[in-house]
Each structure stands twice: as structure tokens, then as C-alpha cells.
Backbone as a ProteinNet text record, in pm:
[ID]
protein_1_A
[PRIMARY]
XXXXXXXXXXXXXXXXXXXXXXXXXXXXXXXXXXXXXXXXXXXXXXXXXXXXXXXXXXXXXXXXXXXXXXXXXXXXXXXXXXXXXXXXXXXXXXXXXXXXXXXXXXX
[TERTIARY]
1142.3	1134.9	1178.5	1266.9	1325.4	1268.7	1223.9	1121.3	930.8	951.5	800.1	802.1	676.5	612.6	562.8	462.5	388.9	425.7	385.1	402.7	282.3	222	69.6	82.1	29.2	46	-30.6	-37.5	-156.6	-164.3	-280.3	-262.4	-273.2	-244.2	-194	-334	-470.8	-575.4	-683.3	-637.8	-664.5	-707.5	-812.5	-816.3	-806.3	-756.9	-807.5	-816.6	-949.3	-1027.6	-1060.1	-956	-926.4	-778.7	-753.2	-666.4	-574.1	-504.8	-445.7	-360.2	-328.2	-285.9	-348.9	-525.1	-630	-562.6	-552.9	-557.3	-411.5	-301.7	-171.1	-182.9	-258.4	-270	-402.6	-466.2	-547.8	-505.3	-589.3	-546.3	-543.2	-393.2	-384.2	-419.2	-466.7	-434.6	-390.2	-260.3	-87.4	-106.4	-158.3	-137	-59	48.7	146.5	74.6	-20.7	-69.4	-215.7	-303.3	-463.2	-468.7	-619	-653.7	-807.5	-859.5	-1013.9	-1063.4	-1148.9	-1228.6	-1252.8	-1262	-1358	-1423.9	-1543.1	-1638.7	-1676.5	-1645.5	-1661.6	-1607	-1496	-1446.4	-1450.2	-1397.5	-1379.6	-1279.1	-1203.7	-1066.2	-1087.9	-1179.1	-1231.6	-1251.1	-1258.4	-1246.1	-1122.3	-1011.6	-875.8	-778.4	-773.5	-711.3	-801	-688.3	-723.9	-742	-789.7	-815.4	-771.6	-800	-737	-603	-521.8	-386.9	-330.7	-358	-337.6	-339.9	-456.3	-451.6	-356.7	-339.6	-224.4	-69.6	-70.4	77.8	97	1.5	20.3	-64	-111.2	-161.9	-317.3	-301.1	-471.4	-500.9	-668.5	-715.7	-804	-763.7	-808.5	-985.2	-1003.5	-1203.3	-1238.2	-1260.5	-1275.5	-1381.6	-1470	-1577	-1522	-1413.5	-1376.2	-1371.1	-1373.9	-1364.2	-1208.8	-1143.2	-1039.3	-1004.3	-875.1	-835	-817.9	-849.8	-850	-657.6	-662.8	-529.8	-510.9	-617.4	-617.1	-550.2	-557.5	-482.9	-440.4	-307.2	-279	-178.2	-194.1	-121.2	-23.4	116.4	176.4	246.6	317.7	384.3	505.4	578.4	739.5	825.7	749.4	809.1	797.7	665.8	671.7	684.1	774.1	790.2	880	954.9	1009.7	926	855.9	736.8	638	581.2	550.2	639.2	736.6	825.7	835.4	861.1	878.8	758.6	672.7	546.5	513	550.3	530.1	613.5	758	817.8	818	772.7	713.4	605.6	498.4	373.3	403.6	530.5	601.6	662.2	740.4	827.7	708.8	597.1	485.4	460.8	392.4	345.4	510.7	615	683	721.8	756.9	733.7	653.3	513	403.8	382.6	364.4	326.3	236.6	134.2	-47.3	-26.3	-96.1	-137.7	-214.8	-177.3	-213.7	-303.9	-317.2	-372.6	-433.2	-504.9	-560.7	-464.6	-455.3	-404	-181.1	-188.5	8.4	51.6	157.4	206.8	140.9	50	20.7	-146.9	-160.3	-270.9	-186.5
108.7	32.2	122.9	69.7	139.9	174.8	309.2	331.7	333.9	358.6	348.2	516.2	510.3	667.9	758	665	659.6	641.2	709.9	655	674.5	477.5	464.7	488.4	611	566	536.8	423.6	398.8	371.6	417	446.4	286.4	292.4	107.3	50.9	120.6	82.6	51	74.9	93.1	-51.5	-100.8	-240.1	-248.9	-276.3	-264.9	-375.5	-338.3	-492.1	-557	-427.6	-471.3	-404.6	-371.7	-406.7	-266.4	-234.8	-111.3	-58.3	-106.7	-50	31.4	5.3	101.2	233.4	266.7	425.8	429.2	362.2	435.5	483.9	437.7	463.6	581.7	588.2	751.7	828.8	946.3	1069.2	1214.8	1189.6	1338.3	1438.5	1473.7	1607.7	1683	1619.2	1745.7	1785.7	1702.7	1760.6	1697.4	1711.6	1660.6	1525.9	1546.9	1441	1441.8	1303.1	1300.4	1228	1268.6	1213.5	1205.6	1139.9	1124.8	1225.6	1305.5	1430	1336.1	1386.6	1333.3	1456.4	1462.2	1587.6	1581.1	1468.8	1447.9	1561.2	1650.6	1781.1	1844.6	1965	2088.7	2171.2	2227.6	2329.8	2364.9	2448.8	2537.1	2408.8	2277.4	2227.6	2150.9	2194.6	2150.3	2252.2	2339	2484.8	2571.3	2693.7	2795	2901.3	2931.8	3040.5	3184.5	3202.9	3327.2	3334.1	3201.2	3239.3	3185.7	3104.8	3116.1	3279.4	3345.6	3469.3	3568.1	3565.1	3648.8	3584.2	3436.2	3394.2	3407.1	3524.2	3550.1	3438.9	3375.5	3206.5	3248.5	3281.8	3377.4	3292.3	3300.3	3217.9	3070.6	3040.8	2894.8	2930.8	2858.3	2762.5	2714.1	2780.8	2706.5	2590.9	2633.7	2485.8	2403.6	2412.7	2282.8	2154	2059.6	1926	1882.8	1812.1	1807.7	1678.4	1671.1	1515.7	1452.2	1303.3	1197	1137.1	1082.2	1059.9	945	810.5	684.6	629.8	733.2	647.2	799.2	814.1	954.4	899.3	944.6	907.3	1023	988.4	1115.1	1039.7	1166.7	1157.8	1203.5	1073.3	1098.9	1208.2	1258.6	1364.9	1477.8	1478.4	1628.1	1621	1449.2	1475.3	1567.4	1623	1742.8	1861.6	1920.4	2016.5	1917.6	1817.8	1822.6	1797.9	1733.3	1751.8	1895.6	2002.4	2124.9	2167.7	2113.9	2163.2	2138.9	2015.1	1934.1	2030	2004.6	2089.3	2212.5	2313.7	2442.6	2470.7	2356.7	2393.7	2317.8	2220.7	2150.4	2315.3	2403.6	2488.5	2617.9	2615.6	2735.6	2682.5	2562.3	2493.3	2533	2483.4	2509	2621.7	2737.3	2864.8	2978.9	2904.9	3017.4	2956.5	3122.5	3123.7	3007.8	2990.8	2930.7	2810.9	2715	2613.2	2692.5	2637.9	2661.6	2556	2451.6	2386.8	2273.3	2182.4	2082.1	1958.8	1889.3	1722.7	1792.3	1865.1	1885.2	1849.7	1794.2	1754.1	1666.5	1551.2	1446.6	1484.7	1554.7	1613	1633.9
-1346.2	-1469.5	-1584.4	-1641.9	-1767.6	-1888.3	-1943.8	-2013.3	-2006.8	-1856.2	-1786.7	-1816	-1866.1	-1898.5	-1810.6	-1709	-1591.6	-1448.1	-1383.2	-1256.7	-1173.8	-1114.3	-1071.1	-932.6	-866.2	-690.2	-648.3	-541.7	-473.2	-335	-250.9	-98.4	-23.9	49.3	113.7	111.6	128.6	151	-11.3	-130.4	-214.2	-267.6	-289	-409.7	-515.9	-615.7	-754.5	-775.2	-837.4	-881.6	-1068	-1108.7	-1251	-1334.9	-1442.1	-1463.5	-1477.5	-1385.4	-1341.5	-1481.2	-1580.7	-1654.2	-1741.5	-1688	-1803.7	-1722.1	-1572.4	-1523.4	-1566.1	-1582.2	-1643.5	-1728.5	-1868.7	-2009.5	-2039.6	-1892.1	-1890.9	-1934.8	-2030.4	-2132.6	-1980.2	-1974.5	-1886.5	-1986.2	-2034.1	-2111.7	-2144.7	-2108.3	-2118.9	-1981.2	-1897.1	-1751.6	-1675.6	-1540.6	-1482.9	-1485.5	-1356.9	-1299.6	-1346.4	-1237.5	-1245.7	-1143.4	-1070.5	-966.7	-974.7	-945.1	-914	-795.4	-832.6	-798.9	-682.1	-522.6	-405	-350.3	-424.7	-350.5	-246	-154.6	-14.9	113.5	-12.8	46.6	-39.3	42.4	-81.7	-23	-97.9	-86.6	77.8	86.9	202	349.6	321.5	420.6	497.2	379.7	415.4	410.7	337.6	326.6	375.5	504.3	524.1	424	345.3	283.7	284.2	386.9	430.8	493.9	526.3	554.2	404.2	342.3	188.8	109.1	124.3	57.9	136.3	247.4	324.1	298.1	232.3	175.3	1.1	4.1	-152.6	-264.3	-203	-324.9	-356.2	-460.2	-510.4	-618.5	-646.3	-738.8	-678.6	-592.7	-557.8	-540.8	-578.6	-550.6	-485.4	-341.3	-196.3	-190.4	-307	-313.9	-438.3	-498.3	-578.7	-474.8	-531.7	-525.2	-440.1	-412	-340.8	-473.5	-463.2	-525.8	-415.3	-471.4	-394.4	-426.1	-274.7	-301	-278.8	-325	-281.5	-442.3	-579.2	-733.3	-769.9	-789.2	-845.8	-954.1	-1058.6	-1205.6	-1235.9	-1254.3	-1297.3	-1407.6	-1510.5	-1600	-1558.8	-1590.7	-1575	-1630.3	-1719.5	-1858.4	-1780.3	-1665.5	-1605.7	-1484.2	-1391.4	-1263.5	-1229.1	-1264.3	-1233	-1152.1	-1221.9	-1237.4	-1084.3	-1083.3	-1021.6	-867.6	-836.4	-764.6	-728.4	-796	-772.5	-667.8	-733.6	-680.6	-556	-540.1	-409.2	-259.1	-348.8	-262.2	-224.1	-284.1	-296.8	-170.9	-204.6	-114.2	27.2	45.6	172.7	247.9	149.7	179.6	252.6	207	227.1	379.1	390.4	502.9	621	602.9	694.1	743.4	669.5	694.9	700	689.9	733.4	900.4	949.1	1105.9	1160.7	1082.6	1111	958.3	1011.3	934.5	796	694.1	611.5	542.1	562.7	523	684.4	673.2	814.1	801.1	932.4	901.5	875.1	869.4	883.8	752.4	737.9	638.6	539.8	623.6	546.4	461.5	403.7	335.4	203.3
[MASK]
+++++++++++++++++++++++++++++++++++++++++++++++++++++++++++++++++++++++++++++++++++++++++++++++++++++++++++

């Protein structure tokens, strides 16, 4: 759509039961994207940690929260950046020895 700011994704299983344009018009904060926190995991139960810190990727919060990937909101202004990103951590996963993360690609 021509002049869409936003872009709403949503997982095939997802309902929304009101009016999806309130989460487009959500205040990212000058951030790419947003996703709803699912504390149902945490870093440490989907990323290896330690083959992460042996591929150089320092800093992470093995007990943060995971995003949920059932409504993820991005801004068109910084799909670039996140594209990059995407592909970056696709490019880590395929050329590290050992799983770096659980579930393969689709995580």
C-alpha cells in the first residue's frame, strides 16, 4: 500500500478481536520494530549462550523475556535495518558449527 508507514505481521493463528489499526499506530520509540514481551521463555531457553559468546555476540540477558511472534509491528522507515538484521542472524545460524539458537531457522 502506497504510503503505509507500518508494517502489521501476524502469525496464521492470531485473532484479533478489535481494531488492528490501534497496534499499527503504537509509539515504537524510534525503535525498528515491537513485539509483545512472552515471558513464557527466556533468551536462555531458545539461544545457546555459550555458542553465541564463542560467535562473538556479547551482552544478551539470558533471562530476558523472548518476543512473541504471534503481532510484530515494524516501521517501514527502518525496514532496511531490520532486514539487515534478520539476515545477519540467518547468516550466523548457517555458518556456525552447533545450533545457535533451538527450533532451526523458524525461531
Amino acid at each position: 500500500v502506497r504510503g503505509a508507514k507500518r508494517l502489521v505481521l501476524l502469525e496464521t493463528d492470531t485473532v484479533v478481536l478489535g481494531d488492528i489499526g490501534e497496534v499499527a499506530r503504537i509509539d515504537l520509540k524510534g525503535h525498528a520494530c515491537g513485539a509483545a514481551r512472552s515471558c513464557s521463555k527466556r533468551w536462555a531457553d531458545i539461544f545457546d549462550m555459550d555458542e553465541l559468546r564463542d560467535e562473538g555476540i556479547q551482552g544478551l540477558d539470558p533471562e530476558r523475556c523472548v518476543a512473541s511472534r504471534a503481532i510484530v509491528v515494524i516501521s517501514l522507515q527502518h525496514w532496511p535495518q531490520v532486514r539487515e538484521n534478520v539476515l545477519g542472524w540467518i547468516a550466523k545460524y548457517q555458518n556456525s558449527e552447533s545450533d545457535l539458537w533451538t527450533g532451526g531457522m523458524v525461531q
